[in-house]
PDB file as gemmi writes it, atoms N, CA and C in Angstrom:
CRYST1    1.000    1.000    1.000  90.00  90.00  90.00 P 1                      
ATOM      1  N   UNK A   1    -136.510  92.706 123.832  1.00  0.00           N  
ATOM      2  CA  UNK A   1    -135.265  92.839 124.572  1.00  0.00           C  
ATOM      3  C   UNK A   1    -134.358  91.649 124.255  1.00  0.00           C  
ATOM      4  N   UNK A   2    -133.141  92.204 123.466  1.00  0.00           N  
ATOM      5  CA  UNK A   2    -132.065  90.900 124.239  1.00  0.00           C  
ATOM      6  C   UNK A   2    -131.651  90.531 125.415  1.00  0.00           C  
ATOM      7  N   UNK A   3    -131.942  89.058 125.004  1.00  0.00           N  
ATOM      8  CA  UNK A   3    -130.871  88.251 126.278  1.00  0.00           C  
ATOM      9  C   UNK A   3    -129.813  88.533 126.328  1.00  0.00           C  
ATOM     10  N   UNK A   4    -129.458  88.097 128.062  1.00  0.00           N  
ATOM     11  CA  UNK A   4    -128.290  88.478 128.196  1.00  0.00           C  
ATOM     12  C   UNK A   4    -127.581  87.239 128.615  1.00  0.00           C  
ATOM     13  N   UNK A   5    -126.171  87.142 128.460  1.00  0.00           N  
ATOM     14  CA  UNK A   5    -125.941  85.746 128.382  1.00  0.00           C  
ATOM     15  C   UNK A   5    -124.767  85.505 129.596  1.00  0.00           C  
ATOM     16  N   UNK A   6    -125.189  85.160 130.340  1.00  0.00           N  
ATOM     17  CA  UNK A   6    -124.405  84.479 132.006  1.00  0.00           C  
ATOM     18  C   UNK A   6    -123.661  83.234 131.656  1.00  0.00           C  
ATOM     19  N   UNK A   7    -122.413  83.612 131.942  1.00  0.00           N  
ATOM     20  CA  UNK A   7    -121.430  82.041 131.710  1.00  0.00           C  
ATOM     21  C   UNK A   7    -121.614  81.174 133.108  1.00  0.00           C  
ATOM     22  N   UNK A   8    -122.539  81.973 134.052  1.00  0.00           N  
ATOM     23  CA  UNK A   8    -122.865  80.777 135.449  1.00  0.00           C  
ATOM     24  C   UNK A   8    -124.244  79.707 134.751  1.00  0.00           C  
ATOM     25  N   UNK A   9    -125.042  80.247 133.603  1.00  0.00           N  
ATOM     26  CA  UNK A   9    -126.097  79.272 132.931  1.00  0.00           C  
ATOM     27  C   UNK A   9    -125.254  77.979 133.104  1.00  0.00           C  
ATOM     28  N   UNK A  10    -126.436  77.096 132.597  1.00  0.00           N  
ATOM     29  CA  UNK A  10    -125.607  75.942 132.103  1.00  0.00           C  
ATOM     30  C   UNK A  10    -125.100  75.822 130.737  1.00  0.00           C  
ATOM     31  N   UNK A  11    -124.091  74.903 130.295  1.00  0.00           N  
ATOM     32  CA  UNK A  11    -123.073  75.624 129.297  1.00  0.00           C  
ATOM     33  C   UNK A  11    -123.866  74.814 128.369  1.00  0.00           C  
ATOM     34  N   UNK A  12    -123.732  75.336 127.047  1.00  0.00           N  
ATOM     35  CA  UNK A  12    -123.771  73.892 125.931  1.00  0.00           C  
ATOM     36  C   UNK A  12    -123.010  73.144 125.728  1.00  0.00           C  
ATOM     37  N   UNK A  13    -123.576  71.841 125.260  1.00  0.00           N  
ATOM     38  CA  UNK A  13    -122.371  70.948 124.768  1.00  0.00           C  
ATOM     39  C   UNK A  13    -121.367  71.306 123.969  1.00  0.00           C  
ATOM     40  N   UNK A  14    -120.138  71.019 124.599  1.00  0.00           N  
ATOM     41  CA  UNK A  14    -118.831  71.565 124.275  1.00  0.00           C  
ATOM     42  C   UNK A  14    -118.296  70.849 123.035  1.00  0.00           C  
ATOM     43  N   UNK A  15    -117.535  71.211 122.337  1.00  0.00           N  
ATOM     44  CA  UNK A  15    -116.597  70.653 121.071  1.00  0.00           C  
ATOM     45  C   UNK A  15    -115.465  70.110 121.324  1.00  0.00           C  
ATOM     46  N   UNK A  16    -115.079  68.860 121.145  1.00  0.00           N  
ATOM     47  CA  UNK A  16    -113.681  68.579 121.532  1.00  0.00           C  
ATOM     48  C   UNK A  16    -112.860  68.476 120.271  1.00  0.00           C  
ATOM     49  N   UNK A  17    -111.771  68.976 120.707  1.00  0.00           N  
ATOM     50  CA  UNK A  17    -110.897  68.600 119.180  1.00  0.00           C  
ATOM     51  C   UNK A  17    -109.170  68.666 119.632  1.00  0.00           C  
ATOM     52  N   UNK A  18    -108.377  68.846 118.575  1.00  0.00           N  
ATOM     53  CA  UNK A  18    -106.814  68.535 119.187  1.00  0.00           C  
ATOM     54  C   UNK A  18    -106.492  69.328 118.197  1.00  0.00           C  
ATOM     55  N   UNK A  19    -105.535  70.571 118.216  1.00  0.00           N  
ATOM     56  CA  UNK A  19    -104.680  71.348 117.393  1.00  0.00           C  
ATOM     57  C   UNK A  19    -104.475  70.320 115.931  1.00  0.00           C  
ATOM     58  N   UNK A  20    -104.102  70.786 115.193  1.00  0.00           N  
ATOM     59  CA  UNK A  20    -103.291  70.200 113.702  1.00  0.00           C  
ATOM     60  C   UNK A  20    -102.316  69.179 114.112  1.00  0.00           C  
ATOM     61  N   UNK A  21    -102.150  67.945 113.717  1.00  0.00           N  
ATOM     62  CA  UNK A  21    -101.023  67.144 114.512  1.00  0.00           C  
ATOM     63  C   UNK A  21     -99.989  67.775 114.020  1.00  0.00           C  
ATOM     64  N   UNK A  22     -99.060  68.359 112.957  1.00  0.00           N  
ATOM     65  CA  UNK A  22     -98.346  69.352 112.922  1.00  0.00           C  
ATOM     66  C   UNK A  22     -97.914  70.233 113.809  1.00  0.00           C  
ATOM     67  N   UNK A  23     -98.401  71.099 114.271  1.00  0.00           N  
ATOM     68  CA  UNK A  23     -98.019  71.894 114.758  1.00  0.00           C  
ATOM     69  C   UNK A  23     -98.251  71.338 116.588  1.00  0.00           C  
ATOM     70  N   UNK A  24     -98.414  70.018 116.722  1.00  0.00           N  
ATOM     71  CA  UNK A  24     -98.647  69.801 118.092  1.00  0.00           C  
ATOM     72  C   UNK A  24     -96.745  69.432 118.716  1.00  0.00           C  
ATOM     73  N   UNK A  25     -96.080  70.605 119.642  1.00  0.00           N  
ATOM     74  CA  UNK A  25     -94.700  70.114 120.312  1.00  0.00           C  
ATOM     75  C   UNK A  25     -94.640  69.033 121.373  1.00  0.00           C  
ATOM     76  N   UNK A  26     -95.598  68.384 121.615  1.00  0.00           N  
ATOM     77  CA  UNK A  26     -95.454  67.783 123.003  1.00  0.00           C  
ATOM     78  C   UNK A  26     -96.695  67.452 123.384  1.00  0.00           C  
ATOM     79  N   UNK A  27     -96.955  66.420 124.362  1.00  0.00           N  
ATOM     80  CA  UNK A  27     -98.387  66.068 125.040  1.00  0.00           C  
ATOM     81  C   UNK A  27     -99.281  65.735 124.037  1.00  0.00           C  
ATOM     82  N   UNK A  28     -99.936  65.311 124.577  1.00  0.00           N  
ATOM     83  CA  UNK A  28    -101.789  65.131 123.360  1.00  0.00           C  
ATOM     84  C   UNK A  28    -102.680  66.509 123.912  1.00  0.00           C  
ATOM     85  N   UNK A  29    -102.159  67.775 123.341  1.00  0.00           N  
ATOM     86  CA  UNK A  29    -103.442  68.750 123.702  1.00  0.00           C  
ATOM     87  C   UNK A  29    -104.858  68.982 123.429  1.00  0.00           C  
ATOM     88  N   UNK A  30    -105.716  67.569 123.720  1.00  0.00           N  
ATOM     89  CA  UNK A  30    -106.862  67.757 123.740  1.00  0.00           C  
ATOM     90  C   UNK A  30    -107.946  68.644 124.231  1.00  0.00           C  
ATOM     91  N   UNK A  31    -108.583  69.849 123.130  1.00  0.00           N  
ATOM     92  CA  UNK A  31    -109.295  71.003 123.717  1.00  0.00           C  
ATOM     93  C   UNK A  31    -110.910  70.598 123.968  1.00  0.00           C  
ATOM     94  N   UNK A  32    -111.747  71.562 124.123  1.00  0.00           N  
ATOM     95  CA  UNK A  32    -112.623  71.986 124.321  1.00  0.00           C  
ATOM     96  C   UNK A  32    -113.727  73.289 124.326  1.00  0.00           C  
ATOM     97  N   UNK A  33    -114.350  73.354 123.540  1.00  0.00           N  
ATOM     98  CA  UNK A  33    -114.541  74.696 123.553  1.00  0.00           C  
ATOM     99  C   UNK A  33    -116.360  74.620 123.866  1.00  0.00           C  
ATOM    100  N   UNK A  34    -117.178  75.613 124.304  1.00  0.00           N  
ATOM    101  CA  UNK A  34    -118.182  75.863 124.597  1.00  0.00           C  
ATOM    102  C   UNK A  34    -118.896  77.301 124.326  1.00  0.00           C  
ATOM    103  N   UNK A  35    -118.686  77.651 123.031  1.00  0.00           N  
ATOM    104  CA  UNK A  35    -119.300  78.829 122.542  1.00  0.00           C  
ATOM    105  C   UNK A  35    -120.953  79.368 123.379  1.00  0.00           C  
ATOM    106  N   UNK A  36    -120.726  80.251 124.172  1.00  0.00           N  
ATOM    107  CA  UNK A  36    -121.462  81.202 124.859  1.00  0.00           C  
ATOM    108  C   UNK A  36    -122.752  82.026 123.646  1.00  0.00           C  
ATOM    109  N   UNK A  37    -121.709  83.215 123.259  1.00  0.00           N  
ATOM    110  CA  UNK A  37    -122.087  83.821 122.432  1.00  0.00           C  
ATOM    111  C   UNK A  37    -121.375  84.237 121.341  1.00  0.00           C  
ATOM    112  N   UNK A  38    -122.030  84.599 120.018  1.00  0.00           N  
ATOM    113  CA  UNK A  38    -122.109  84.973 119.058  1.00  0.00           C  
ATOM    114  C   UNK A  38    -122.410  86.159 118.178  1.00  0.00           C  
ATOM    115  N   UNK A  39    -122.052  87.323 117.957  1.00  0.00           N  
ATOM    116  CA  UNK A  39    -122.904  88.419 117.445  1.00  0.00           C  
ATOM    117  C   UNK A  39    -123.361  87.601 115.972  1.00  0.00           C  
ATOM    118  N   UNK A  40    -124.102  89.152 115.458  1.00  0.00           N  
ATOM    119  CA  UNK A  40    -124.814  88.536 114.794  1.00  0.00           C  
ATOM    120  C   UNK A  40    -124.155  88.539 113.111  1.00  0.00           C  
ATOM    121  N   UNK A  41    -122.787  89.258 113.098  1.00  0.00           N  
ATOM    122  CA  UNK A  41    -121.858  89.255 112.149  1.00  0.00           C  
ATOM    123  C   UNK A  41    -120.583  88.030 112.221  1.00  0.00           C  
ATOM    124  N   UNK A  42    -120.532  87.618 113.095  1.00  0.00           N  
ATOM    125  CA  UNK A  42    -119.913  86.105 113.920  1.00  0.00           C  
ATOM    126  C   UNK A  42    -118.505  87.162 113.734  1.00  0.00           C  
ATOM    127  N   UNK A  43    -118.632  87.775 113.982  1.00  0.00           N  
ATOM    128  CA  UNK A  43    -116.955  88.554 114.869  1.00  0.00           C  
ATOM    129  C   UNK A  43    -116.378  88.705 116.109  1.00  0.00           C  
ATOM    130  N   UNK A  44    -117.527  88.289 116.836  1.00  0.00           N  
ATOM    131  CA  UNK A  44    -117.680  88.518 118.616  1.00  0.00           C  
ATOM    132  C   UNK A  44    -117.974  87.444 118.956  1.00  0.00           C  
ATOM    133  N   UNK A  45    -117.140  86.472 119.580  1.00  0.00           N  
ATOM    134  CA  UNK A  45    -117.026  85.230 120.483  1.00  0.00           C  
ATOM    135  C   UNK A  45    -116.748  84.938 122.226  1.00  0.00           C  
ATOM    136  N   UNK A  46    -117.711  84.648 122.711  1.00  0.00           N  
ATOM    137  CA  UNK A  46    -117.017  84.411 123.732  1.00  0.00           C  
ATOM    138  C   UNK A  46    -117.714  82.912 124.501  1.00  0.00           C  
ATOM    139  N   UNK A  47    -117.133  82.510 125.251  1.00  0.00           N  
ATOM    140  CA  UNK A  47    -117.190  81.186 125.694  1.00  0.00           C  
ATOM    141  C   UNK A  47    -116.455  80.256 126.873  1.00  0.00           C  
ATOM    142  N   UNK A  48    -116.031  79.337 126.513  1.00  0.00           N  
ATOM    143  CA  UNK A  48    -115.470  78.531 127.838  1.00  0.00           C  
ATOM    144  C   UNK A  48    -114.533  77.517 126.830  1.00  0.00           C  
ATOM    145  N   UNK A  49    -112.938  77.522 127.521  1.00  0.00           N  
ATOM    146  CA  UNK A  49    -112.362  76.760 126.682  1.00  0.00           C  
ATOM    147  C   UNK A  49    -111.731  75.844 127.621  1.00  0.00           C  
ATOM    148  N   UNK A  50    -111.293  74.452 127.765  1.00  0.00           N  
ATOM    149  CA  UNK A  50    -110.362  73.479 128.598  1.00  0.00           C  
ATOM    150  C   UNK A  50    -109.750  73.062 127.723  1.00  0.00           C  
ATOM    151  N   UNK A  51    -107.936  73.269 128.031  1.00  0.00           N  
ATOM    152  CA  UNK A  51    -107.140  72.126 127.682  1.00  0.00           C  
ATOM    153  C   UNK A  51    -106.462  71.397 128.125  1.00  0.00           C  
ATOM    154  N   UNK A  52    -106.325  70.431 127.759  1.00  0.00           N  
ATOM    155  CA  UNK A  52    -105.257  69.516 128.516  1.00  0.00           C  
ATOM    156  C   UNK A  52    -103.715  69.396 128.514  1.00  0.00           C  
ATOM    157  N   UNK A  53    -102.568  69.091 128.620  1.00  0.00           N  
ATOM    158  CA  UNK A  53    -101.288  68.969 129.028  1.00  0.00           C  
ATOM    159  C   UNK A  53    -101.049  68.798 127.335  1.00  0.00           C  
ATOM    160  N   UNK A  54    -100.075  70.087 126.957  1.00  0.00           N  
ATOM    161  CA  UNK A  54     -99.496  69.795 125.615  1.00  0.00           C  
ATOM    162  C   UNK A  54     -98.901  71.050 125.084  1.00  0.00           C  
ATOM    163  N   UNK A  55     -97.984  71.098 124.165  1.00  0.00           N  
ATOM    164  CA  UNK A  55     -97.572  72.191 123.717  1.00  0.00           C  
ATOM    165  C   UNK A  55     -97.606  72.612 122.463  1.00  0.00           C  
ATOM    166  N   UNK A  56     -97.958  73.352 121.123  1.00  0.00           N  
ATOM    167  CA  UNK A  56     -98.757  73.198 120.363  1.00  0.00           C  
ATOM    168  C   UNK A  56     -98.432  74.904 119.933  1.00  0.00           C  
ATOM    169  N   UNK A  57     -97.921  74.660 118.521  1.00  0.00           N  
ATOM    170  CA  UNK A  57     -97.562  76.273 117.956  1.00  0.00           C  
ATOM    171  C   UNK A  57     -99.181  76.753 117.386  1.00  0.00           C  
ATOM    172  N   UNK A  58     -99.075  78.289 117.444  1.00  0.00           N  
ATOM    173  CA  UNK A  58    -100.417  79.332 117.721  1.00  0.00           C  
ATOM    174  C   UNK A  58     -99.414  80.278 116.423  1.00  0.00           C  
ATOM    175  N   UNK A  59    -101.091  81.234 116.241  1.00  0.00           N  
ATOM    176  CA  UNK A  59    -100.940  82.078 114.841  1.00  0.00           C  
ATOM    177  C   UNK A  59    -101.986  82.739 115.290  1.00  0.00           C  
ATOM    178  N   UNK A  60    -102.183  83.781 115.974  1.00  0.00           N  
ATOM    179  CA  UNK A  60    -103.522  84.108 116.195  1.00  0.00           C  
ATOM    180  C   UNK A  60    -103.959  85.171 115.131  1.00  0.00           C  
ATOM    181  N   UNK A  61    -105.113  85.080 114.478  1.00  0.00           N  
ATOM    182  CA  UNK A  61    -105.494  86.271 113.408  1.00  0.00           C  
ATOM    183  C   UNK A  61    -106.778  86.720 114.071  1.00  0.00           C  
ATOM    184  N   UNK A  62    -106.771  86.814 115.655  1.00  0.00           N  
ATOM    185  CA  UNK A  62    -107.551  87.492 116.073  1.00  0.00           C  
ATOM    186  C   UNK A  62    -107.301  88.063 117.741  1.00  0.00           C  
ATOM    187  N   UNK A  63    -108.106  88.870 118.140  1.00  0.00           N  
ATOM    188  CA  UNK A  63    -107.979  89.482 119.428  1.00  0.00           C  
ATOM    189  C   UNK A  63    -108.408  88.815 120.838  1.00  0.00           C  
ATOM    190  N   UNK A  64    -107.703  88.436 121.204  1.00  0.00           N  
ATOM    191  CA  UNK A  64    -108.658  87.071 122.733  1.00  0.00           C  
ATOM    192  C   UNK A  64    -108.641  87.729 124.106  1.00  0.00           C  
ATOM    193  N   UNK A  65    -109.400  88.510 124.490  1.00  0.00           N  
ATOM    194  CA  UNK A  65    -109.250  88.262 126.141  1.00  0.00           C  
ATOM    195  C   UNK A  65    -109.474  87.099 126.497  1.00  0.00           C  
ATOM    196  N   UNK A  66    -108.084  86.701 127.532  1.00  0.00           N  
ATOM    197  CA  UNK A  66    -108.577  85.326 128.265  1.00  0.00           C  
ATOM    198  C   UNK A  66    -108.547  85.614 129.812  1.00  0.00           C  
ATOM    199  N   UNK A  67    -109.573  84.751 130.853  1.00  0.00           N  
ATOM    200  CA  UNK A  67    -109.676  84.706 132.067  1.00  0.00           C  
ATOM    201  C   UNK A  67    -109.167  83.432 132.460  1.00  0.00           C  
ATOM    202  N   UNK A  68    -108.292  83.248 132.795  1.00  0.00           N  
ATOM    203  CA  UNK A  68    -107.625  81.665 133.158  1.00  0.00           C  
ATOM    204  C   UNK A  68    -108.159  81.217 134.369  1.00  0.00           C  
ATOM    205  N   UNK A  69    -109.040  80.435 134.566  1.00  0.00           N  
ATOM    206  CA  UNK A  69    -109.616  80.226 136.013  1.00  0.00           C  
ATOM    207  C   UNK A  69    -109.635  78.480 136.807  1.00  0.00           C  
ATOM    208  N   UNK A  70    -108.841  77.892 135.350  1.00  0.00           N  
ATOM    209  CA  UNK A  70    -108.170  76.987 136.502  1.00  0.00           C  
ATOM    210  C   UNK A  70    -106.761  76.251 135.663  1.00  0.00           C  
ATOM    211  N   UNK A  71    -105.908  75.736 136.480  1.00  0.00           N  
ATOM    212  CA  UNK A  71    -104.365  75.880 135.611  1.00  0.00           C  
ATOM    213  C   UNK A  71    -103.549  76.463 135.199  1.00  0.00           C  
ATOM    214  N   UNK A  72    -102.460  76.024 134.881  1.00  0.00           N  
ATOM    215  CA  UNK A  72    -100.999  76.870 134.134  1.00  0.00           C  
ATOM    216  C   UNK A  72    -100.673  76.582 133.027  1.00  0.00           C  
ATOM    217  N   UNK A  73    -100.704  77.870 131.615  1.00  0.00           N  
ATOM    218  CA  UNK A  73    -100.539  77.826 130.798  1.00  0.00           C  
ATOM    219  C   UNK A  73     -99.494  79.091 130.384  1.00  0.00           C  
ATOM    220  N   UNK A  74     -98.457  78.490 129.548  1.00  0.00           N  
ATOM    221  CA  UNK A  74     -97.075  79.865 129.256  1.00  0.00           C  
ATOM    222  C   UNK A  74     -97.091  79.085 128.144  1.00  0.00           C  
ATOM    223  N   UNK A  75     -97.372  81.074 127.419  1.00  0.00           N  
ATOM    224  CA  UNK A  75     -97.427  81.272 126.185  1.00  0.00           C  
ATOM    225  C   UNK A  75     -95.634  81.793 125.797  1.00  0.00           C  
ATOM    226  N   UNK A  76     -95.550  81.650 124.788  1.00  0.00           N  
ATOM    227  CA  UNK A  76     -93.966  82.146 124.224  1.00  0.00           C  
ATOM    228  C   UNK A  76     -94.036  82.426 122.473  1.00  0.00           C  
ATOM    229  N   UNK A  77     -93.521  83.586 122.512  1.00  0.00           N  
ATOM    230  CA  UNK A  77     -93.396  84.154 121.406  1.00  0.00           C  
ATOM    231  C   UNK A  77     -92.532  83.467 120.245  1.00  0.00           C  
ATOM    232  N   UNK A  78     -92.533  83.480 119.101  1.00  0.00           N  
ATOM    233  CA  UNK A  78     -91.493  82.878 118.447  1.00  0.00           C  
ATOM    234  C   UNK A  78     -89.831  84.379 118.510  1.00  0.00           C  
ATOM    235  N   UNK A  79     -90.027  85.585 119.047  1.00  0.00           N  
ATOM    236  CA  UNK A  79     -88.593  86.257 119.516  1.00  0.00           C  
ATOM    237  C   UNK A  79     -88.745  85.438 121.243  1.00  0.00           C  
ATOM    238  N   UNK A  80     -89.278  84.838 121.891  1.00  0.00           N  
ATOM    239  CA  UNK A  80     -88.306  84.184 123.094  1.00  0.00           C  
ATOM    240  C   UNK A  80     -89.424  84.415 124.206  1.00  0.00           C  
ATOM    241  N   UNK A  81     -89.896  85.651 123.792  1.00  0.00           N  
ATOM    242  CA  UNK A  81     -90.929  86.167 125.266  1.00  0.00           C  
ATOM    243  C   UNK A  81     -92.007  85.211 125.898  1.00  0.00           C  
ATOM    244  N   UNK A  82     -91.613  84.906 127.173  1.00  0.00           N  
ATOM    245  CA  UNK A  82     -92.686  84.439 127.836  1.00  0.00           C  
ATOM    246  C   UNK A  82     -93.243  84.198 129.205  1.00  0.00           C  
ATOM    247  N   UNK A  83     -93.839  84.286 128.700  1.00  0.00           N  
ATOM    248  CA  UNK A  83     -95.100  84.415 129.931  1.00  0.00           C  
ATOM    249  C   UNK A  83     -96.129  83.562 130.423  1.00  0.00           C  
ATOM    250  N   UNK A  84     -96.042  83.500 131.815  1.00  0.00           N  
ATOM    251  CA  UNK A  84     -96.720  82.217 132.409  1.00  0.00           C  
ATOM    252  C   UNK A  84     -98.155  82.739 133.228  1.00  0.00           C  
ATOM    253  N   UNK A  85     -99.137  82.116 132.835  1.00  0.00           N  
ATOM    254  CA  UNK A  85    -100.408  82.792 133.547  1.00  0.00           C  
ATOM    255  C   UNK A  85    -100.810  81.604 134.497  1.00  0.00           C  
ATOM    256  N   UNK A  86    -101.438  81.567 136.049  1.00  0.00           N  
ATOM    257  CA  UNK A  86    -102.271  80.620 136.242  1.00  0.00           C  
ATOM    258  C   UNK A  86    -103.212  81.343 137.011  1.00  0.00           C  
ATOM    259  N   UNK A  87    -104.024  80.518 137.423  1.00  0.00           N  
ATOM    260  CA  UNK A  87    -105.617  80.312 137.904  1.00  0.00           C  
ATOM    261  C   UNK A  87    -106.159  81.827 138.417  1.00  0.00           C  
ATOM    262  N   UNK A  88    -106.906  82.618 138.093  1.00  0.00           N  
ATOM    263  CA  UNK A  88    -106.915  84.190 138.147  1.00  0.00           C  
ATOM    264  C   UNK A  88    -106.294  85.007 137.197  1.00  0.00           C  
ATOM    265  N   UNK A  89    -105.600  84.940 136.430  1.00  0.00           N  
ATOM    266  CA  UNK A  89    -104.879  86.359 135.795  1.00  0.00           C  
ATOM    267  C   UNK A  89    -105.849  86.429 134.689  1.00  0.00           C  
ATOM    268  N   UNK A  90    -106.024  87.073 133.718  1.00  0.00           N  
ATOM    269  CA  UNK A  90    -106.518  87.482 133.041  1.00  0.00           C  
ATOM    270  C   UNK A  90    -105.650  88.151 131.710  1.00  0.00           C  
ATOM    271  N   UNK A  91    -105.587  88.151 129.962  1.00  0.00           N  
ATOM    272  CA  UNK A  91    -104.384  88.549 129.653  1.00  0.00           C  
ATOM    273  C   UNK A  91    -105.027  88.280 128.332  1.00  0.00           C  
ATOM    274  N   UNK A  92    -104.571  89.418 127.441  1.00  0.00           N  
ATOM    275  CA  UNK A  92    -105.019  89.552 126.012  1.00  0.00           C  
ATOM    276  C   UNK A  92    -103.887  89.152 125.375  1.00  0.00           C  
ATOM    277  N   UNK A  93    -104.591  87.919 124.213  1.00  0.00           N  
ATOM    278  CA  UNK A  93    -103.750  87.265 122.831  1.00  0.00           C  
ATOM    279  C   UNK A  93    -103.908  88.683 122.062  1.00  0.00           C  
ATOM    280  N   UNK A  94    -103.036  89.359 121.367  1.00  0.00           N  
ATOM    281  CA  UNK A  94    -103.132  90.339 120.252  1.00  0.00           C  
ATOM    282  C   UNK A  94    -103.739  89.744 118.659  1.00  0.00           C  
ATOM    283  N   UNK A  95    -103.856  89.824 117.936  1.00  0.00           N  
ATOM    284  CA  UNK A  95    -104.106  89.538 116.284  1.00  0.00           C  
ATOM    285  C   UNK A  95    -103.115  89.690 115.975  1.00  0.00           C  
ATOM    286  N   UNK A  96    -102.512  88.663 115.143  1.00  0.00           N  
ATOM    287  CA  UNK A  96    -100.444  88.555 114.494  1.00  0.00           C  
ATOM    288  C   UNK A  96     -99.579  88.173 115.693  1.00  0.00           C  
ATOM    289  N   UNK A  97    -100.094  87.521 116.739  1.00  0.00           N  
ATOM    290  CA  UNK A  97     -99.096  86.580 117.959  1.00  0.00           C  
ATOM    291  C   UNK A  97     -99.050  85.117 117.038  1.00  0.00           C  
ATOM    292  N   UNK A  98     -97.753  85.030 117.188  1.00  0.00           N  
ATOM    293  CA  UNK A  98     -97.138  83.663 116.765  1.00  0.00           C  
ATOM    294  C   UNK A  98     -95.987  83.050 117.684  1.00  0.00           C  
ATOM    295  N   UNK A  99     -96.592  81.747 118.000  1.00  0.00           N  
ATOM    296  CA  UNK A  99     -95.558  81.146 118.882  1.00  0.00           C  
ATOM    297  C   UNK A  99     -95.931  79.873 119.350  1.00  0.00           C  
ATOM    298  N   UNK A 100     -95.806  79.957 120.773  1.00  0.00           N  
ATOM    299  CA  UNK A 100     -95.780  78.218 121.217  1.00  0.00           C  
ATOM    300  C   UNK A 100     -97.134  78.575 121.962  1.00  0.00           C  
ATOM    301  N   UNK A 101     -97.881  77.685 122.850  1.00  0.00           N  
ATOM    302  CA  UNK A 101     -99.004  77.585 123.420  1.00  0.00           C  
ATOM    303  C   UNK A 101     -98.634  76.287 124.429  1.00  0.00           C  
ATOM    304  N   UNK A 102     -98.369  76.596 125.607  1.00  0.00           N  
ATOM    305  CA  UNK A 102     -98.138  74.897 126.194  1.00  0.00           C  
ATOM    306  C   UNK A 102     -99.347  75.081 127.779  1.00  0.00           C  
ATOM    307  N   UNK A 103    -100.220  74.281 127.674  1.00  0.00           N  
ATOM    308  CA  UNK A 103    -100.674  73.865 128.742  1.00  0.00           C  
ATOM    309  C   UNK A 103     -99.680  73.068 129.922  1.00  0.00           C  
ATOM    310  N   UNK A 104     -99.187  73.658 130.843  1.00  0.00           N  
ATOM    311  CA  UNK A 104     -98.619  72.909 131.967  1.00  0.00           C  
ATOM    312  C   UNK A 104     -99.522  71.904 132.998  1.00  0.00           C  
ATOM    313  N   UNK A 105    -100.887  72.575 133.633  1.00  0.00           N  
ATOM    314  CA  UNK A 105    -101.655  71.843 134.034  1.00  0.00           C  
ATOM    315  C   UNK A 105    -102.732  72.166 133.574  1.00  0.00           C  
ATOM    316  N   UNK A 106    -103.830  70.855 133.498  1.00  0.00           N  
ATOM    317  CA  UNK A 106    -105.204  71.163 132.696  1.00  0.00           C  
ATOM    318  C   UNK A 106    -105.640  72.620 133.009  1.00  0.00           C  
ATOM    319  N   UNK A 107    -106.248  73.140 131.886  1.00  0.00           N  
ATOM    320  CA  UNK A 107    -106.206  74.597 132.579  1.00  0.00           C  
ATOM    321  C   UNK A 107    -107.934  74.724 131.309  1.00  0.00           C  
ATOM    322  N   UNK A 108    -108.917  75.802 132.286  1.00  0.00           N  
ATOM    323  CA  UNK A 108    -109.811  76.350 132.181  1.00  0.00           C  
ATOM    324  C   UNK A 108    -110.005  77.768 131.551  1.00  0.00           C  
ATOM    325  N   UNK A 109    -110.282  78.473 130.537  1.00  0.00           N  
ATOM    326  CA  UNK A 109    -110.120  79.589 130.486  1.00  0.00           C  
ATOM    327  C   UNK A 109    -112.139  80.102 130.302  1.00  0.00           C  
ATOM    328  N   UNK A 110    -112.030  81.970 130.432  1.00  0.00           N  
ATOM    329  CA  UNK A 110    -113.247  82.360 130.001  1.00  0.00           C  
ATOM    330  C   UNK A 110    -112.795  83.253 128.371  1.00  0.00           C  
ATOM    331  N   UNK A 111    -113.630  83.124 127.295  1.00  0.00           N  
ATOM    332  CA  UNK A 111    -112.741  83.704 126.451  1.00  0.00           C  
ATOM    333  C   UNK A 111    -113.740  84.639 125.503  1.00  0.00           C  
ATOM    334  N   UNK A 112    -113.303  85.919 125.413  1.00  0.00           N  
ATOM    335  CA  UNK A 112    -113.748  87.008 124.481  1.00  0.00           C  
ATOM    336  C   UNK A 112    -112.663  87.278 123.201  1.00  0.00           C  
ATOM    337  N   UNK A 113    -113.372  87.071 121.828  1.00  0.00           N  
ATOM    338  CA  UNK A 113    -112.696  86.638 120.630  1.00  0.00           C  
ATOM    339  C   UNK A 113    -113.108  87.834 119.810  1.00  0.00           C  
ATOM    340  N   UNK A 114    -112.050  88.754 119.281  1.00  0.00           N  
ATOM    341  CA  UNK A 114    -112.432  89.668 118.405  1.00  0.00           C  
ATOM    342  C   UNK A 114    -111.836  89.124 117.079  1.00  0.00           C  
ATOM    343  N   UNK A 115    -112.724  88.907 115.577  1.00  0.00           N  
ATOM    344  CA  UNK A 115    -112.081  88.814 114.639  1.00  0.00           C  
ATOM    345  C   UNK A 115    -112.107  89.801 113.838  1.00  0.00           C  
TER     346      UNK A 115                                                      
END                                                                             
């Protein structure tokens, strides 16, 4: 039988890192990530991500459900659109979103990654 994998476990040690200094608009957005799981073709991700206060252009070449479960983060399109999520909402990145990424307050997400 496979395991099944509970994001209430305890997490693994997380990865810290900071966007491309390039493409960083503002703040020091220092991340975090904590990869959960993995299939076994590495196309299926999901995990635990924290970032900190910063704004920071995005290219996504993949599919993200995110669960935002602590903080405010508004995403904006490079045509203008945007949208502000905090603590509860829940909200899918598409594959081919390009734009800004700004953490307003440290913010927590749960995240399912289709590539």
């Amino acid at each position: 039988m496979t395991s099944v994998t509970s994001f209430q476990d305890p997490l693994p040690p997380a990865d810290s890192y900071r966007p491309d200094a390039a493409k960083v608009l503002a703040g020091d957005p220092v991340q975090s990530v904590a990869n959960l799981f993995a299939s076994a073709d590495g196309r299926f991700n999901c995990g635990v991500w924290t970032g900190q206060p910063g704004t920071w252009r995005v290219s996504f070449t993949e599919n993200e459900f995110c669960h935002l479960v602590e903080g405010v983060v508004v995403v904006t399109s490079d045509s203008g659109e945007s949208r502000t999520f905090k603590a509860g909402d829940a909200f899918v990145m598409p594959s081919g979103f390009t734009g800004t990424w700004a953490v307003v307050e440290p913010a927590k997400k749960l995240y399912a990654v289709y590539e």
